[in-house]
Structures are given as structure tokens and as C-alpha cells.
N, C-alpha and C positions, 0 to 999 in steps of 0.2 A: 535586541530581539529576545524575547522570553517563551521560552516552551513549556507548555502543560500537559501533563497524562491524565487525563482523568478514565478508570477503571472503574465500570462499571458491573455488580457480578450478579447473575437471579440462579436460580436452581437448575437452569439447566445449559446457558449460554456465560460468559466471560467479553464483554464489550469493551473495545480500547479504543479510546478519542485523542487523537494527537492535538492539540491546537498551539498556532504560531501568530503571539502580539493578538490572543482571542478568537482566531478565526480556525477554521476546522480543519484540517490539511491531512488529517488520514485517521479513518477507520478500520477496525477490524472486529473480527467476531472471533473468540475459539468456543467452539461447541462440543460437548463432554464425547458425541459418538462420531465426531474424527479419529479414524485409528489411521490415517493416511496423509500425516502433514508433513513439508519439508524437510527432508533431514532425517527421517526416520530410516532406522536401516532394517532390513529383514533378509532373514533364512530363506530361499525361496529356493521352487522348483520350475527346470525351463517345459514348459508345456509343449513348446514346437516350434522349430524353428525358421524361417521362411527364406529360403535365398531370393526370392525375387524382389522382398522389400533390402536384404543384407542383414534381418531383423531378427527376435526374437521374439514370441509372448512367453510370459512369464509367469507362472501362480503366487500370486502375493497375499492371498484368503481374502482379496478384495471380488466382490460379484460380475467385474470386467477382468481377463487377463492384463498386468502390464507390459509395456512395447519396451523393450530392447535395444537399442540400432548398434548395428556395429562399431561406430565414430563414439559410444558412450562404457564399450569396454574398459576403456583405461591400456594402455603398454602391457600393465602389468598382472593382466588377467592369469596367467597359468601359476604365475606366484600364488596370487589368489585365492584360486582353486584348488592346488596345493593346498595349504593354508588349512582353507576351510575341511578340506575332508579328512587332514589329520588332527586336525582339533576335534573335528565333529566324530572320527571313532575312539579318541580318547589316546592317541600315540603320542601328540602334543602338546607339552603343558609348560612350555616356556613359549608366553604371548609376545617375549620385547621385540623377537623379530632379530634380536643381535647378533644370534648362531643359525638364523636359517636360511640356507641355500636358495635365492634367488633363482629364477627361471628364466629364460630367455626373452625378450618381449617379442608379443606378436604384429605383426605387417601392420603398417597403417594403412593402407586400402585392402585389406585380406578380407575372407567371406568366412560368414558367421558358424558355415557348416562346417569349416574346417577347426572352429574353436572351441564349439559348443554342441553337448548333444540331449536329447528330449529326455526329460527324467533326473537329469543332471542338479545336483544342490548347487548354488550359487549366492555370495554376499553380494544386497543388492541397498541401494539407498535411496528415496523417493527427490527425485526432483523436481516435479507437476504434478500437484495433486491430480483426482480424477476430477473432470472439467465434462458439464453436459453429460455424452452419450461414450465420451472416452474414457477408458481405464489409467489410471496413473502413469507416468513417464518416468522410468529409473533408470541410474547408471552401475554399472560395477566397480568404478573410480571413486571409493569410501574418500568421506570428508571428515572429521569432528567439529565444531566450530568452538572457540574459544573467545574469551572478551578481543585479547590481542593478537591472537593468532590460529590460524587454521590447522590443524593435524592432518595429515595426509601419510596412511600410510602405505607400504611398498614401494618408495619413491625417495629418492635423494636430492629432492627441487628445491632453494629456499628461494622463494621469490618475493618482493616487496607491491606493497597498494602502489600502484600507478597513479593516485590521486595525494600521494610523498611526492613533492617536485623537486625539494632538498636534495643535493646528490649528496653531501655530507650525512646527513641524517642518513639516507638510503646504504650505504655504504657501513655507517655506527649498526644499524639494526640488524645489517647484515653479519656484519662479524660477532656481534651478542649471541645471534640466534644456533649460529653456525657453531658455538662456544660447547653451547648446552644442549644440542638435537641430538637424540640420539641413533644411531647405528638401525637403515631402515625404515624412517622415516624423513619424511619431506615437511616443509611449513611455510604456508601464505602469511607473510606478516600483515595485518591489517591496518587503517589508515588510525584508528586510535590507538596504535602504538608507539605514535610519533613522540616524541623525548622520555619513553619510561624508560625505568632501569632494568637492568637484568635481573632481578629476583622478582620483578613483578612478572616479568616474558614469561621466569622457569616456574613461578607459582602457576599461572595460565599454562603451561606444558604442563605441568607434573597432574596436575587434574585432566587433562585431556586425555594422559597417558593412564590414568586410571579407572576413564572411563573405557577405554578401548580394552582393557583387562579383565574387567567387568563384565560387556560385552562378546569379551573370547570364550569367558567362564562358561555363559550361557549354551552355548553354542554344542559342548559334547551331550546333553537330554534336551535339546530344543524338538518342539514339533515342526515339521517341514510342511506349509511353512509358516512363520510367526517374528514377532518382532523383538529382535534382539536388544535395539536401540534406541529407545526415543528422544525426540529431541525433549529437553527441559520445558516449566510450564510457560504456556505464552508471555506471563507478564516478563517474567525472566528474559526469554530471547530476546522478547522484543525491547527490552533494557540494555542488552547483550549489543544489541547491534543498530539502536538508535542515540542512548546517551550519553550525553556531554554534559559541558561546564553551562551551556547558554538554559541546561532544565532551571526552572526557578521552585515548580512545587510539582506534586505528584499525589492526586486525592482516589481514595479507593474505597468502597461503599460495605466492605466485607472485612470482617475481622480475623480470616485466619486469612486471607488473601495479602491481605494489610502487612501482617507477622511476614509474611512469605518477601514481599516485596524490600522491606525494611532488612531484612536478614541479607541478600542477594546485594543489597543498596551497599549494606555496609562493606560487602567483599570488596565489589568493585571501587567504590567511592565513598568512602568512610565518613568524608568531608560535606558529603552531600546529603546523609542520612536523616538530617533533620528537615530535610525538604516533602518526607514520605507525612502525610496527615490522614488520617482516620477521616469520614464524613459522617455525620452523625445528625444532621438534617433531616426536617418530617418532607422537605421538597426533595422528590427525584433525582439526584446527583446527575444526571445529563439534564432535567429543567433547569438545576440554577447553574449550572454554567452556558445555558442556550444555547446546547447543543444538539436540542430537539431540533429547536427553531434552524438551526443551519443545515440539520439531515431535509426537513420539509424542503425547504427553498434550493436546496443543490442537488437532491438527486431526481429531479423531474426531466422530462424531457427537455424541456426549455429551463435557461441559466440565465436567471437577469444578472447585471452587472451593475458598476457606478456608470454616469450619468445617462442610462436609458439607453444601455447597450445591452444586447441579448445574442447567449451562446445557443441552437440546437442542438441536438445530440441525438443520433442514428444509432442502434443497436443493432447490426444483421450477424449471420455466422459468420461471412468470411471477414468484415473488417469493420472498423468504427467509423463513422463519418461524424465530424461538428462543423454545424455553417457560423461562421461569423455577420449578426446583424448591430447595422449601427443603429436602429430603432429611431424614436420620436425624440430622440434628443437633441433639445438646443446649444451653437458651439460658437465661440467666439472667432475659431480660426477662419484666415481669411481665405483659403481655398476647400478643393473637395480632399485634395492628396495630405493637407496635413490633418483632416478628420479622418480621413481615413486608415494614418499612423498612427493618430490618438486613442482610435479604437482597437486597430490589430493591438497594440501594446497592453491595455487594457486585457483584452480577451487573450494574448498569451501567457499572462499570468495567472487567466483563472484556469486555462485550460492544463496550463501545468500542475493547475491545484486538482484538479477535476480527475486527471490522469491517476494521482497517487487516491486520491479520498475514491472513486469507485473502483480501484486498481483494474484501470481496463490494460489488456493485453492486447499483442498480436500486431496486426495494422490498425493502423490511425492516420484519417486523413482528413486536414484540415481546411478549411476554404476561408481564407480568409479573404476582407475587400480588397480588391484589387489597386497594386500601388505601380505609378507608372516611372517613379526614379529610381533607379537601380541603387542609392545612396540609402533609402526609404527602406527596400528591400532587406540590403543588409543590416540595416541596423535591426530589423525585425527580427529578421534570423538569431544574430546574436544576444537578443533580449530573451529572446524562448529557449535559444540554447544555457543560459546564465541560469531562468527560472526552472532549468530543467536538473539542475546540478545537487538538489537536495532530491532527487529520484534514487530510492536507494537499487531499484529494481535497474536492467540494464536495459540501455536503450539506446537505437541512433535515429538523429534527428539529417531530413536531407533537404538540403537548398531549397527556396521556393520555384517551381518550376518553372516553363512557359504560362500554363494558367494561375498561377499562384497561388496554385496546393501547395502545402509543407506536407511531407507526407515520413510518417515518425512510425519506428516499430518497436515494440515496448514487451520485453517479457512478460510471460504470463506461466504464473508459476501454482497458482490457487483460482477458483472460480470467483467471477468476478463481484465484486459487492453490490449487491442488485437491492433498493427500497422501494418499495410501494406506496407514492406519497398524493396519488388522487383518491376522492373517494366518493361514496355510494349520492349520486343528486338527490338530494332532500327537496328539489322540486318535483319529484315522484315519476323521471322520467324510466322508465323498465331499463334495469341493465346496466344506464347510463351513469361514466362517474364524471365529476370535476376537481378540479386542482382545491387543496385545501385551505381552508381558509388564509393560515399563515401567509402561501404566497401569493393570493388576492392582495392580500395585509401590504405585500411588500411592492407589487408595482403600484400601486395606491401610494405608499410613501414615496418612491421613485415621480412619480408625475407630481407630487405635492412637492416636492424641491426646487423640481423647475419651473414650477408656477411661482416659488418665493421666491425665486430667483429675478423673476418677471415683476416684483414689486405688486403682489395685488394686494389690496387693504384690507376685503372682507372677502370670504371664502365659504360658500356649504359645501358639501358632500354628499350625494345622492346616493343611496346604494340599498341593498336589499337587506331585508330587516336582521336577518342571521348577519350577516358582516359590521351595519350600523349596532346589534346589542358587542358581536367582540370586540367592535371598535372603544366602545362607552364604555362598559360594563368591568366591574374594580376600581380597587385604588393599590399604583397610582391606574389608570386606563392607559390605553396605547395613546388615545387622543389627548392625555394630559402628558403623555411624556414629548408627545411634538410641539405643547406649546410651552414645556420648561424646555426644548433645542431648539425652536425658533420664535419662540416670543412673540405666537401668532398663536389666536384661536380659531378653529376649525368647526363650525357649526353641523354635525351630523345629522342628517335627516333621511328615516327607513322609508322606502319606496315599496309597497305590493308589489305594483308591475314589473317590476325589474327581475331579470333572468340570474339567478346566482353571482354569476359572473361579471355582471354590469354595475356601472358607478361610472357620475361625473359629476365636475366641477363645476359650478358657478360661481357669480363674482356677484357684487351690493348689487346690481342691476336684475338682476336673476337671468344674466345672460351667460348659455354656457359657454364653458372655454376650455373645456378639455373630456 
């Protein structure tokens, strides 16, 4: 399995393409007028507090107040508070946390009015971005995030990745960690910590602990309220908490982006730095990795698949819907129930892909065809649950039911990756758009496999003169690359009459057949 980054940068956006063995499995965007990304911590003040939600809003100098909830305090809120307001008039200036008097923790079901009051300065850190028509979602339980481990402080927790199934292992990182933490703080070891040594653990602490020092600095002439913390630059995090040994290269279209990456590379993974490559191409750094061609064809409403299977996809407020259809395709198996597993299997691989590349959140509910062996069922289950295990977001996935929804709920922590991939009809209907060329292009290749499949000998192609020139038109053309993969030529011929959309098959007869 081979993983690629390709970073994409223009003046005023930052584009990250993950691909796994070529195919596209997750994007992202960082946009320079984000001041409200995950992880960020800020100075804030409580605007007012609400007992009937148990809530608070909060002034974070975002144009929505953010939401509060009681259950996102943290234990160790009056520490805290403490904390903050001697730091912030200048009483205290020792950050390590090692000589200061802890507080008591408060209630875990206590009410918000007895913790907090309106006006009140508070360390707040973003957890949900702002989404739609809501204001961001913070907690007051600070985090730092590190390559191997999590910083948390006001807290004496060290707990280990539940996805460490080693109890050996679990038990070595504990006693490491526990060696070197100091007095006052807590720390989440993470699942890429698994067989380091201790000087890489306390190199990863010793910078986290200097980042939180950094961040105290701020704190006595901050304006209330403002950002004390940012999380590092995207490429970075998202290096931070996606790679491994399985990267093979990592191309980036920007030369001080480039520098940035390559520096970051060398901390974490010295070994791997020569994997970082400059792009220096007059083609698009997402055309020649076709990555264009996979945002067109996957973020449409409809999702074709391999052999002429097709996902929809329902966007509402309150939750996501995708229908699974088995389409026009021809199947060798001998009943309906084992196309019918051939297909759910199929579509829950794409739909796991589908999940992470538009990062939808929230509810998701599936429909897949209907399978009548309970043997069928399960292994379905377990195939989406397997496809589901490189989701770095959290998520639980629940049994197929009576009607054989899978019905999955998936964090949503940033607004979801929305592309606009129909466009204006160039047959001059007012208003009116159609799906773009590319994925015309592609269920056209989809019906053309199962016709070679079917053994025809000569083959045209009917279709509307815009489709037959992108078809033809270059070297090599799309239609000369189907006859160097199938060793078949395809006679293209534009049609006037034809509605953008429309194209078929005929065979030496001129009879059609698809």
C-alpha cells in the first residue's frame, strides 16, 4: 500500500490530497482567513450563561458567540481559572504548574451557574470549527498535540491509544512516559508511539512543554479575547497525525511550503526526508496526478463504482443519506443474494472512501440492497467496519437493522468539503446545469467494459459533438488510451440531436445495444 501527499498551494488557499495505491481518499483545504481551526486555544470572555441548556456562550472575536456545555469543562476548571487570572495580572510567572496549588474538582453533573459567571476570562480551546449558521464548539479541557503524545494540562492521567493492543508494549510506554511527565500534567500516548524510545517521547514533551510556556507568556497583555495558541501550519499537522512508514513520496507545488515541509519531515522522520520533492511542472500539480479528474467524478451527487454500480448521496441538515444501486451491470453469479453482497461490498468501500474525502459528519445512513442471510449480513458489517479503521475522525458504525440501514455516526469537527462539479448547459437551457464532461467520460467507459466483455467485434459511439471532440481530440485522446487497455477500436461519431447527456452504442449492424 503506497501513500501520496500531494500539496497543492495558490495565494490565497493551501489544498491537501491524500491518495492510497493512486486513488483520492482525503482532502482538505487550509484557507489563509481561518482564525478558528481545531486546536486553537484562546483568551475568551463568558458572554452569558444559560442554565437551561447547563451551557455557556462564550466571546471568542468570532461573529457567532461559541457554546460551552457544561460536560466540556474539564474536572479541573477552577485550577484553571485560577491559573489564568494569575497569570493574566502578572502574580504568576512560574508556568511548570510544579508549585501550584491545585483546586478541587467540580461535580460531574453540577450546573454551569455555580462555575462560571458572565464577564468572567476563561482558557478555551476550539473543538468544531464554526459549521453553517453555528458558532464554534470549545471546551476548557486544553490539549497540545505532539507527533507521540498529547499534553494535557492540570491533570495527572497517562493513558495509552486503545488502538496499542500489545499489553507489553502498553505497560513499556507507560512506565517511559510516567518516567519523564512532569508534576501537573497528564499525557495521551498516541498509536505512533508504539516501539519509540524515551528520548524521542521526552524530545516530543520537552517541545510541547514549551509550547504551553510560550502560550502562558502571552497571556499577562493579551487582548480578551484573542488567540493565545495556534495550532502549527496545516501541512505540518496534518504530517503530525497522518504519517507513517507506508508514505512513499510527498510533492508540493511551492518553494517555501516545500522548505517548510522538508524541515518538519526531517524532525519527525529523518529517514524519510528524501521522499519530500519540489514540483516544478508547466501541468497543474493536481492534473498530473488526476486528481482533478477524481474530485469531478466523486463529489457529485451520484457515485459510480466498478462494474456499473452506483452510490447516491443526500445532503439535508439533520443527516446524510446514500442509497446503494446495483445499476445496469452484468454479473456472472448465480443468484440475486450473492450480487447483492458483491455490490453492498463494493459500495462499502467506496462509502468509507467517500466519508473521509467529503468529511461528512453527524448521522449517516445507509441503504444498502437488501440481503436475506444473516451470514451475508455479517460479513458486510465487518467489511465496512475493517474499511472504516483508517477514519482518523471517531465514529461508530451500528448493525444492519430490520430494514437493512447501517446507520453510522461520524464526528464532524470542520465544515464539510462541499465541490461544485456540474456545470452551466452549453445546450442554452436558462439556469439549467449538467454533470461535466469527465463524468459523462466515465459511465461511457463503465458501459464500454461491459460491452467488451460481451465480446463485440466492432463498436461506434454516438454522442454529442462536445463529448465526441473530448473524446478524439489530443494525443494520446481518451479514445486511443481504450484501445492501448483494450485492444479494441472505438469508432466515435458526433450526433447534433443528441441532448448533452446522451450517447449509445452500436455494433457492425448498426444495431444498438446500449
Amino acid at each position: 500500500m503506497d501513500k501520496e501527499l500531494i500539496i497543492r498551494s495558490s495565494s490565497e488557499t493551501v489544498d491537501f490530497a491524500l491518495l492510497k495505491d493512486g486513488k483520492l481518499i482525503e482532502l482538505q483545504k487550509d484557507e489563509d482567513d481561518n482564525n478558528f481551526s481545531v486546536g486553537d486555544v484562546f483568551i475568551a470572555k463568558i458572554r452569558k450563561t444559560v442554565p437551561g441548556l447547563n451551557a455557556a456562550f462564550v466571546n471568542v472575536g468570532y461573529e457567532k458567540d461559541a457554546f460551552l456545555h457544561y460536560h466540556d469543562l474539564g474536572p479541573k476548571l477552577l485550577s484553571l481559572l485560577k491559573f489564568t487570572k494569575r497569570v493574566s495580572t502578572g502574580k504568576l510567572k512560574d508556568f511548570s504548574l510544579r508549585n501550584f496549588p491545585f483546586e478541587k474538582e467540580i461535580e460531574k453533573d453540577g450546573k454551569i451557574v455555580d462555575v462560571l459567571k458572565s464577564n468572567q476570562s476563561l482558557l478555551v480551546q476550539i473543538v468544531k470549527e464554526p459549521i453553517s449558521t453555528k458558532g464554534p464548539r470549545i471546551s476548557s479541557e486544553l490539549s497540545i498535540a505532539g507527533r507521540y503524545i498529547v499534553l494535557v494540562p492540570f491533570s495527572s492521567r497517562i493513558s495509552i491509544s486503545q488502538k496499542i493492543e500489545d499489553r507489553a508494549e502498553k505497560d513499556r510506554l507507560k512506565r517511559l512516559v510516567k518516567s519523564i511527565t512532569p508534576q501537573g500534567f497528564g499525557v495521551i500516548v498516541r498509536t505512533v508511539a508504539q516501539g519509540k524510545k524515551v528520548a524521542e517521547l521526552d524530545k516530543d514533551l520537552q517541545n510541547l512543554l514549551s509550547r504551553w510556556t510560550a502560550m502562558s507568556k502571552k497571556l499577562h497583555k493579551a487582548h480578551h479575547p484573542s488567540k493565545v495558541l495556534g495550532e502549527m501550519n496545516k501541512a505540518s499537522s496534518i504530517l503530525r497525525d497522518i504519517f507513517n512508514d507506508t508514505f512513499t513520496s510527498i510533492h508540493v507545488n511551492d518553494e517555501e511550503l516545500y522548505y517548510q515541509v522538508k524541515d518538519y519531515l526531517q524532525e519527525i522522520a529523518p529517514k524519510k526526508e528524501s521522499i519530500v520533492k519540489m514540483y516544478q511542472s508547466k501541468i497543474p500539480i493536481f492534473e498530473k496526478f488526476g486528481i482533478e479528474r477524481q474530485i469531478k467524478t466523486s463529489f457529485g451527487r451520484t457515485v459510480s463504482m466498478a462494474k456499473g454500480a452506483y452510490l447516491v448521496i443526500e445532503h439535508t441538515e439533520a443527516l446524510h443519506v446514500v442509497d446503494v444501486n446495483s445499476g445496469n451491470r452484468s454479473n456472472k453469479a448465480n443468484n440475486q443474494e450473492e450480487t447483492a453482497l458483491e455490490v453492498n461490498l463494493i459500495a462499502a468501500t467506496e462509502i468509507a472512501r467517500q466519508l473521509r474525502l467529503r468529511d461528512m459528519g453527524g448521522i449517516i445512513v445507509v441503504d444498502f440492497i437488501d440481503l436475506t442471510n444473516a451470514e451475508n449480513r455479517q460479513k458486510l458489517f465487518n467489511h465496512f467496519r475493517e474499511e472504516m479503521k483508517d477514519d482518523r475522525a471517531k465514529h461508530k458504525i451500528l448493525p444492519p437493522s430490520k430494514f437493512g440501514l447501517i446507520q453510522i455516526t461520524r464526528q464532524r469537527v470542520r465544515p464539510e468539503m462541499k465541490i461544485k462539479t456540474r456545470e452551466e448547459n452549453p445546450n442554452g437551457v436558462n439556469g439549467a446545469e449538467v454533470e461535466a464532461p469527465i463524468g459523462i467520460v466515465q459511465k461511457i467507459e463503465q458501459d464500454l467494459e461491459i460491452l467488451l466483455r460481451k465480446d463485440y467485434k466492432k463498436m461506434t459511439l454516438n454522442t454529442h459533438p462536445f463529448i465526441a471532440a473530448f473524446l478524439t481530440k489530443g494525443f494520446p485522446s481518451i479514445r486511443s488510451k481504450w484501445f492501448f487497455e483494450h485492444k479494441k477500436w472505438v469508432k466515435v461519431l458526433p450526433r447534433d440531436a443528441y441532448t448533452y447527456l446522451e450517447y449509445h452504442f452500436f455494433d457492425k449492424n448498426g444495431n444498438q445495444i446500449k
